[in-house]
C-alpha positions, 0 to 999 in steps of 0.5 A: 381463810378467816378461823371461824367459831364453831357453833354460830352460823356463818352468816353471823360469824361474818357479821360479828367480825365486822362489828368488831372492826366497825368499834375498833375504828378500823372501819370509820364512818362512811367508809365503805367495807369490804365487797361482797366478793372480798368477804366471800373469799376471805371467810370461804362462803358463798356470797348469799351468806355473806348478804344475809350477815350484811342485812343483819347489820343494816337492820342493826343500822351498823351499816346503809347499802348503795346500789352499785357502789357498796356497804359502808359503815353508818355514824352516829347521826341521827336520821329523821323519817322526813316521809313521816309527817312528824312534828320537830319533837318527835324527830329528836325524840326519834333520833336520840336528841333532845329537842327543846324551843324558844318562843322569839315572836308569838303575835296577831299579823296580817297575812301576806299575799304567800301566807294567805295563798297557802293557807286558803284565806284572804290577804290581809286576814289576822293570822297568829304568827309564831317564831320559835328557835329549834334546839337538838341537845341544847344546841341551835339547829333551825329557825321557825316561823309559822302561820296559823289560822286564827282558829288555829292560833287561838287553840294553842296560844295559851299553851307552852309553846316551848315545850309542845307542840302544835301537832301535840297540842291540836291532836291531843287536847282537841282531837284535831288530826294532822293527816297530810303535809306538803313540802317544798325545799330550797336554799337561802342565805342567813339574815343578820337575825336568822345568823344570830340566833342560829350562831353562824356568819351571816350569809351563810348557807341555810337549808329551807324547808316550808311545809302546809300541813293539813288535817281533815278534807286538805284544810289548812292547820299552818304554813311554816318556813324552818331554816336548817343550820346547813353544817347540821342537815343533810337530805338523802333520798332513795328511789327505785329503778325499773329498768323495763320502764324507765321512761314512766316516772312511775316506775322510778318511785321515791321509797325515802327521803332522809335527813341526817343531822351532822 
């Protein structure tokens, strides 16, 4: 049986001995730590105090917990809440990233056929193109490009761009609210330009992620295409099971979808 110190709850206890093994790297990331059973028997309490140290350390984020499978030990990567309808700058800020912008195109087009779809226009009509390269830490991590209603775009056409945000610059100069978001996601291979600027081979693997985002009465704000560097970006995605009504997709509800930058 493992000494324990007198006067700290138990539960505590066992929570402490595995931070202590978690920072001496005894236990590296993503491995899986002992089961519940092993650290019962190891501290000599029942398995509901070994389950309240192990909540302790998920709310801590020491540690994520896979239905079935165990505890592991959680990195450093920052996770982004990708449920949330946040902009890029709020995701780094989130995830203890710095995240900065370069503007590579910022122009009058017309609207493709898809563009138009998307953002409940004619093809053919002038919309405002903005293409930005997203940094984490100073470091290439996306590609964006995105098309705005000329309304839209001439808000935030005389703005830095590099620096804020669309959503920042809408909700906060013109009281325009982002209410809702569509995504759709898939995977696609660099171009000779998108492997530049990312610094990664052509044809290498990319994560993409479109998004319509909406304000007010499902209008059109934009419609964006971001390319993730696919050696930085990872989704993960939790769902519930009801094992009494497992033929109702309902009963099998999506609670998370996360993505970990590497």
């Amino acid at each position: 049986m493992e000494a324990m110190k007198e006067n700290i709850p138990r539960h505590e206890q066992i929570a402490g001995w595995i931070r202590d093994e978690i920072s001496s790297g005894r236990f590296g990331i993503d491995e899986k730590i002992p089961s519940e059973n092993e650290l019962s028997t190891k501290f000599d309490v029942s398995r509901v105090t070994v389950r309240r140290a192990l909540q302790t350390l998920e709310n801590e984020q020491k540690i994520y917990r896979c239905q079935g499978l165990g505890s592991f030990v959680k990195g450093k990567k920052p996770v982004q809440q990708m449920l949330a309808m946040n902009d890029f700058m709020e995701d780094m800020k989130q995830n203890g990233l710095e995240g900065t912008s370069i503007v590579i195109q910022n122009t009058i087009e017309a609207a493709t056929p898809i563009v138009a779809q998307h953002l409940k226009i004619e093809p053919g009509t002038k919309v405002f193109r903005l293409d930005r390269l997203r940094l984490a830490n100073g470091k290439p991590i996306a590609l964006d490009y995105t098309w705005l209603p000329a309304f839209y775009g001439q808000l935030i056409v005389d703005y830095d761009l590099e620096t804020r945000t669309i959503f920042d610059i809408l909700e906060n100069e013109y009281d325009i609210e982002i209410t809702s978001g569509c995504y759709y996601l898939q995977a696609e291979t660099a171009s000779e330009s998108q492997a530049v600027h990312l610094n990664i081979p052509e044809n290498a693997a990319l994560f993409r992620l479109d998004r319509i985002s909406y304000t007010l009465h499902e209008k059109p704000v934009y419609y964006q295409r971001r390319f993730y560097r696919n050696d930085k970006f990872v989704y993960r995605m939790r769902v519930e099971r009801n094992k009494d009504a497992s033929d109702n997709p309902a009963a099998m509800p999506l609670s998370e979808i996360k993505a970990e930058f590497l």
